[in-house]
Every structure is written in C-alpha cells, then in structure tokens.
Backbone as numpy.savetxt, mean C-alpha at the origin, in Angstrom:
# Nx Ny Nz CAx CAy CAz Cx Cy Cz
-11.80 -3.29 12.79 -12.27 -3.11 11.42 -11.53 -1.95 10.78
-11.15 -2.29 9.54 -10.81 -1.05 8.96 -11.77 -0.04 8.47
-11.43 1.11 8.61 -12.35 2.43 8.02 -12.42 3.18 7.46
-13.02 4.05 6.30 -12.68 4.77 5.43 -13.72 5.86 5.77
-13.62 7.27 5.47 -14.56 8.39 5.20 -14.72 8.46 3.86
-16.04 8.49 3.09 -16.24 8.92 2.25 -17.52 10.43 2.00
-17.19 11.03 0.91 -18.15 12.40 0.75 -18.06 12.81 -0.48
-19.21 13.02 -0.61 -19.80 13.60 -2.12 -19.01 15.17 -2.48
-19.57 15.90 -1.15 -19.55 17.43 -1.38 -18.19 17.60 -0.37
-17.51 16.84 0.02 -16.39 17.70 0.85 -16.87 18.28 2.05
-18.30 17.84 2.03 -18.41 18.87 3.42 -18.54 17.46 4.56
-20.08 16.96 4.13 -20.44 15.80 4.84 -20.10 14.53 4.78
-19.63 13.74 5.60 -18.56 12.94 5.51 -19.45 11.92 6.21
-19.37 10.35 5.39 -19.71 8.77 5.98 -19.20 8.25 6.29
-19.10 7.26 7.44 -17.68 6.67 7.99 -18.18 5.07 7.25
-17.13 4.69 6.86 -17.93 3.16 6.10 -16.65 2.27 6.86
-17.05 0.75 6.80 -16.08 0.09 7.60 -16.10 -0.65 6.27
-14.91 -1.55 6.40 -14.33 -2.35 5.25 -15.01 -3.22 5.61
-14.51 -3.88 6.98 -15.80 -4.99 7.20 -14.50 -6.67 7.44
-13.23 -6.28 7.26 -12.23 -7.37 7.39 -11.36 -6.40 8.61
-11.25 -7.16 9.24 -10.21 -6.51 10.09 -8.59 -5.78 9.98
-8.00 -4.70 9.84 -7.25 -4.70 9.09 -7.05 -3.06 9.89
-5.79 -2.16 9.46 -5.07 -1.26 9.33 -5.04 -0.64 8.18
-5.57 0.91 8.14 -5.29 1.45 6.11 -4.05 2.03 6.50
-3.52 2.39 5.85 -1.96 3.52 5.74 -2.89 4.50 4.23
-2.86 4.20 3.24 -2.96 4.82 1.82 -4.08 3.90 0.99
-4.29 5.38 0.41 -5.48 5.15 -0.93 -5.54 5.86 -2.28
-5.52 4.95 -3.64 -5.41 5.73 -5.23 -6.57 5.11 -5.63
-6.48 5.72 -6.77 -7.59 5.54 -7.51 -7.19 4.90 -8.60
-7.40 3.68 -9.50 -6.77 3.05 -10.47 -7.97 3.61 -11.62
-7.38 4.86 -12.74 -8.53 5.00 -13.41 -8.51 3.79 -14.50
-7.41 3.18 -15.02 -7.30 2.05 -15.95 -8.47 1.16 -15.27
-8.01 0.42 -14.31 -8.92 -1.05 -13.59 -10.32 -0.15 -13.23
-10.92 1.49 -13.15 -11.91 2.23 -12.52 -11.97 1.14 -11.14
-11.10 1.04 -10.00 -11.03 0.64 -8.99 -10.38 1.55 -7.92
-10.66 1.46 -6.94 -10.08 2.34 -5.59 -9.29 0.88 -5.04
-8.01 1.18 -4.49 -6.87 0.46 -3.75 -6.50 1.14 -2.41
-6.64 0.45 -1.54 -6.10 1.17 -0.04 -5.44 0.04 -0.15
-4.08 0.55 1.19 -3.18 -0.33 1.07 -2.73 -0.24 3.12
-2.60 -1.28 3.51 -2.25 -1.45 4.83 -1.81 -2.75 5.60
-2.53 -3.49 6.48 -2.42 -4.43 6.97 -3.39 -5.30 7.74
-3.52 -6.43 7.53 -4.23 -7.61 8.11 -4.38 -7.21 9.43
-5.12 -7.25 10.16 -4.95 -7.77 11.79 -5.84 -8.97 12.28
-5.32 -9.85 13.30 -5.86 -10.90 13.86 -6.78 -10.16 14.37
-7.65 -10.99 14.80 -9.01 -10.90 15.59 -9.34 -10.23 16.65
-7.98 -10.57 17.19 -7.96 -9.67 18.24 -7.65 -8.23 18.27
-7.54 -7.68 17.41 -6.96 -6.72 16.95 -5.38 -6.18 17.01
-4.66 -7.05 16.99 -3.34 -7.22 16.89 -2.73 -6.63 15.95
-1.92 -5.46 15.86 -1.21 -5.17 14.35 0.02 -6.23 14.18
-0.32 -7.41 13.71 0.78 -8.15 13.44 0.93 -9.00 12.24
-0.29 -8.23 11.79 -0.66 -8.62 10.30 0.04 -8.93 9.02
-0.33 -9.36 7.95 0.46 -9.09 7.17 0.26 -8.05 5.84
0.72 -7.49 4.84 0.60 -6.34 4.17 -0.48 -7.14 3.51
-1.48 -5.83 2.83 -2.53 -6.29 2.51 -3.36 -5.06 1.69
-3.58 -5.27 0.54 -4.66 -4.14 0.05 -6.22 -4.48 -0.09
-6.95 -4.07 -0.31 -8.16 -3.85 -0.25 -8.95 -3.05 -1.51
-9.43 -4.10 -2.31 -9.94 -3.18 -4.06 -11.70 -3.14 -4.26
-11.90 -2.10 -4.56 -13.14 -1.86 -4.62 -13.62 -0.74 -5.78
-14.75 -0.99 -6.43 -14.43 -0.91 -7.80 -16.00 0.67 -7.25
-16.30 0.31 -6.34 -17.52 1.90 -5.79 -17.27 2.67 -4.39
-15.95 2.24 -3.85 -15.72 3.18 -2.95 -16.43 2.94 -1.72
-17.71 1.67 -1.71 -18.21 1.57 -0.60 -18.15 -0.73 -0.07
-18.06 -1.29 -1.34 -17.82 -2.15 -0.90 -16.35 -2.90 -1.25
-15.62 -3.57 -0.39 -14.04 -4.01 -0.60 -13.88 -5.07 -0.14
-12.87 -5.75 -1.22 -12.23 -6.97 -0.88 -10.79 -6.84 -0.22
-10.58 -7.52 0.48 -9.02 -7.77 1.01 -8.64 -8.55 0.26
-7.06 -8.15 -0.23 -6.08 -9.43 -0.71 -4.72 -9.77 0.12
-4.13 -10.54 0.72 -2.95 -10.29 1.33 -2.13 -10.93 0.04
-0.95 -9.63 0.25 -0.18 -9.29 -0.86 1.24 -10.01 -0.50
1.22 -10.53 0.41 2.73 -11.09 1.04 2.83 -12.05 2.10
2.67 -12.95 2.00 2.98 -14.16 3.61 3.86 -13.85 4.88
4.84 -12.68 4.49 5.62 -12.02 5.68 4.26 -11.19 6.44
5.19 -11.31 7.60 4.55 -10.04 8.44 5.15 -8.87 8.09
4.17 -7.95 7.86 4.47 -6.78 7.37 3.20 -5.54 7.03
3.77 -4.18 6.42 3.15 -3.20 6.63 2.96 -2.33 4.77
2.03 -2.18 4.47 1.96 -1.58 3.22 1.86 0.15 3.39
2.77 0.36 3.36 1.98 2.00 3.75 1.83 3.35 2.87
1.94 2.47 1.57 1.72 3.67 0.50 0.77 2.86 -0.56
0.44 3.68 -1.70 0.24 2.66 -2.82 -0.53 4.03 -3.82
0.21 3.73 -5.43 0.01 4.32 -6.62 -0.59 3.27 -7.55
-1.14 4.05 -9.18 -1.23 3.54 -10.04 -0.83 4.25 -10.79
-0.78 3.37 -12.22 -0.64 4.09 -13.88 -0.54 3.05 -14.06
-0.80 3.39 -15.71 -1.18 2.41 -16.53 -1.78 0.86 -16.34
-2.95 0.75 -15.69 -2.83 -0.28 -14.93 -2.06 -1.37 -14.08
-1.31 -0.43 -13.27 -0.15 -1.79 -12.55 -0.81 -0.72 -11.60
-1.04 -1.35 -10.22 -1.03 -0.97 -8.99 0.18 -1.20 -8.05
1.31 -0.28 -7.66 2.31 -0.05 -6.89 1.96 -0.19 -5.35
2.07 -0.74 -4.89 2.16 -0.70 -3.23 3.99 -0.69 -2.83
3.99 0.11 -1.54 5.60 0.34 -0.50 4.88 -0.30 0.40
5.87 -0.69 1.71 5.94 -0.86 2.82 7.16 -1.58 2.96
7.32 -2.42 4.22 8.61 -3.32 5.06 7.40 -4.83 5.20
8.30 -5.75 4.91 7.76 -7.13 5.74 9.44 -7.30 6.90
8.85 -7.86 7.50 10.21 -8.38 8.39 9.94 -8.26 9.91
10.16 -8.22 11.11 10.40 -7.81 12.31 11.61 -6.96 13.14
11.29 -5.40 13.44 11.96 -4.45 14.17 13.40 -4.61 13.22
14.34 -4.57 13.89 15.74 -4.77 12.81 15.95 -5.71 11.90
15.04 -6.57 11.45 15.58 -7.42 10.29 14.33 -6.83 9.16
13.94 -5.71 9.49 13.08 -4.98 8.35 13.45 -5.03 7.26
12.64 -5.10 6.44 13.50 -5.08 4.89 12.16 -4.33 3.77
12.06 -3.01 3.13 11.66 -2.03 2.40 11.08 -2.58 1.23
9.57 -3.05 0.66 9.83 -4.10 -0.18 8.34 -2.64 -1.22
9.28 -3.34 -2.54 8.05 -2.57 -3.70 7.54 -3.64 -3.92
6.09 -3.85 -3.98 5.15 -4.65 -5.03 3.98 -4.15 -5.98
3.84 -4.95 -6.85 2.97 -4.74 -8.18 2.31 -5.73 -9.05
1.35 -5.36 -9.63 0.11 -6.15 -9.90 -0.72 -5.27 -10.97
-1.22 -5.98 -11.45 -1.73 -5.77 -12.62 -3.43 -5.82 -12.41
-3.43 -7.07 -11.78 -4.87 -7.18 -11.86 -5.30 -7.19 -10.18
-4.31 -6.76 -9.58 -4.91 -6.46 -7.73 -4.99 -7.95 -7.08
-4.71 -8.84 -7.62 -4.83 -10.13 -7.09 -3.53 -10.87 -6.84
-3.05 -10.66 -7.86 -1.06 -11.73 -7.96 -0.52 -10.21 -7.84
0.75 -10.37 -6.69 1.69 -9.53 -6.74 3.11 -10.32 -6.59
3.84 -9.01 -6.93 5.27 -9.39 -7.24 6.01 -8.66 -6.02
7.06 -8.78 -5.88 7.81 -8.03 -4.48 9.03 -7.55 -4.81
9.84 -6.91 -4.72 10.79 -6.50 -4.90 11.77 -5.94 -3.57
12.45 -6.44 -2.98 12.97 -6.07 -1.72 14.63 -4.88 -2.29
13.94 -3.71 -1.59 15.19 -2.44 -2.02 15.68 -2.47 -0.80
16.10 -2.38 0.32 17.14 -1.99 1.34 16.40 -2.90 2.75
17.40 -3.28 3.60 17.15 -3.41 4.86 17.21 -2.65 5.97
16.30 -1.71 5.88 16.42 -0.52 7.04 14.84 -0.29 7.57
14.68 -0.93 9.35 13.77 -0.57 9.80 13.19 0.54 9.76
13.99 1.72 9.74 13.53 2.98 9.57 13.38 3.64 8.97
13.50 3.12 7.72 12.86 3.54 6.38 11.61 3.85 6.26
11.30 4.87 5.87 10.06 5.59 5.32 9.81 5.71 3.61
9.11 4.77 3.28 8.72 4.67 2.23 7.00 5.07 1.06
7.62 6.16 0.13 6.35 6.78 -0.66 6.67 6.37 -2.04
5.62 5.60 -3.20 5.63 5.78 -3.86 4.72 6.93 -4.89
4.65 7.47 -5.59 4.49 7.93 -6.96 4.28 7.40 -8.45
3.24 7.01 -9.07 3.22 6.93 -10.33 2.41 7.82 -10.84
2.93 7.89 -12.48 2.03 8.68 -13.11 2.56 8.66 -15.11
1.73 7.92 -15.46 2.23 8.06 -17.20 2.59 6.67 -17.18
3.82 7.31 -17.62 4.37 5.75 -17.64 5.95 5.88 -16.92
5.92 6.14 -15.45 7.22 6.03 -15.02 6.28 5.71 -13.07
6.75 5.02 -12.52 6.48 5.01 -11.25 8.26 5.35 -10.54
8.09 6.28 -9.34 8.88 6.50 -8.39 9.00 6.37 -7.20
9.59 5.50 -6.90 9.69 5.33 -4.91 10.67 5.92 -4.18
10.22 6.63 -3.53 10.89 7.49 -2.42 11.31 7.24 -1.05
12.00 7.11 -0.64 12.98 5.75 0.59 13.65 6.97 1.38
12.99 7.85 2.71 13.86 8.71 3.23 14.22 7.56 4.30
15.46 7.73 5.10 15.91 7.01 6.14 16.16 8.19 7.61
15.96 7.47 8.38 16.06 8.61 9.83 17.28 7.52 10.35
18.14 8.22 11.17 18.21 9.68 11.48 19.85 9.25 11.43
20.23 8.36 11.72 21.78 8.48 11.76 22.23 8.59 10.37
22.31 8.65 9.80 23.07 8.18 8.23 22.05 9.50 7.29
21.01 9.19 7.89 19.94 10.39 7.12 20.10 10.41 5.63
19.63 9.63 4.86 19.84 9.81 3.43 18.42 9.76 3.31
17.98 9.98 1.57 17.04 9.84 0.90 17.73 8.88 -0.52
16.81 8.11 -0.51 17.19 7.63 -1.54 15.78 7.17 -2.84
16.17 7.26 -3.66 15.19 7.32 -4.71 15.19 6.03 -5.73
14.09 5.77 -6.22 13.82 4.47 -7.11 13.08 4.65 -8.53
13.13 4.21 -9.90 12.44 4.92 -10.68 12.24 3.53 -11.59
11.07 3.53 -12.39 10.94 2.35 -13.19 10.12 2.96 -14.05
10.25 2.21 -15.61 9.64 2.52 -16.29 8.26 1.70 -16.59
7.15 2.23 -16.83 5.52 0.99 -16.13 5.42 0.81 -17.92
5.11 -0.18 -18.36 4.77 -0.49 -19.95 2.91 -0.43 -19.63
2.06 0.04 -20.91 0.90 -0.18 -20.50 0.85 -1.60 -21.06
C-alpha cells in the first residue's frame, strides 16, 4: 500500500494509506484544481515495483484516487503545478533502454508525455511556478552533465 504522513501542527503526525497498491516518490499541491497530487508507481499485488507511473489526486489530503499516467513500465518521481496543468518527471522503459519522459494534464486524468533523453541514469526534478514550468535532468556519473528544460504553462 502506498503511504502518506499527514499533520495539522507539525508536531503529531497520521500515517494514512492510499489504499491502491503503489510506490510515492513526490507530492504538490494544485492550488488552481485545490487538489493534492503524489506522483509514483503502480505495484502488482504482490508487491512488485514493476509498475507503471502513476499519480494519485485527492482533493482533502486523506482520501485518493490512482490514475496510471502511462502504459510503459515506469517511474514518476517528481511532480509540480501552476496554473492548473499538473507536471509529473520520471523514466518509462527497462534498465538501459530508459528513456526521461515529462507529462501533463490539466484535469489529472488525460496526460500527455513528452520523452527528453534516453539515459537510465538520469535524475529528474521538475519546478513550476507562474507561468513557466522547469525540468531539471542531472545525469551521473560518466559524462556528468546537468541539463535543463523550460516551458512556458498558458493559464
């Protein structure tokens, strides 16, 4: 099951389960949609991470839907908003045929994909805020670059 902590005061903390089986990586707050987005992955039953990328929207922080965001196997491991578009990063693919993919959505249900580089070892963060979202693509370790992504979000 996936799991979240939630707390009023910062001090005392509830452990709540999503209740679908699944992996979180990241969580925003969409103040446009007033929805919370975690973003991660499916797992089989067995608890297998072999899932596919997948967010999870919930409009009180205590109950959530899963959506799978992609038919690849794959991993969501970031996710922003602005202006109502919800940004999710991660890779769909397997070990070296990885491939770094942005997706986005409007209403948390239909997403779009965008595949930026084929590098398993890509580490991928996005950023939005206003009206510009930014994805951040560091790569390890041989070649070692960072590479950067920028779009402009229309409301």
């Amino acid at each position: 099951m996936a799991t979240l902590w939630t707390s009023a005061d910062w001090v005392t903390w509830e452990q709540l389960l999503v209740g679908t089986p699944g992996a979180l990586e990241a969580i925003a707050y969409d103040s446009e949609g007033e929805r919370f987005v975690a973003g991660g992955r499916q797992v089989d039953p067995a608890g297998e991470l072999s899932g596919q990328p997948a967010v999870w929207l919930s409009s009180d922080g205590r109950t959530w839907s899963p959506v799978i965001i992609d038919p690849r196997l794959g991993l969501v491991s970031d996710v922003a908003t602005t202006n109502g578009v919800i940004f999710a990063v991660g890779h769909v693919g397997d070990g070296a045929t990885s491939t770094t993919v942005v997706w986005e959505s409007r209403d948390g249900m239909t997403w779009a994909a965008t595949a930026l580089v084929n590098d398993a070892q890509a580490s991928p963060w996005v950023v939005a805020h206003e009206e510009q979202a930014i994805v951040l693509l560091s790569t390890c370790c041989e070649d070692a670059e960072t590479q950067i992504w920028r779009a402009t979000v229309d409301p």
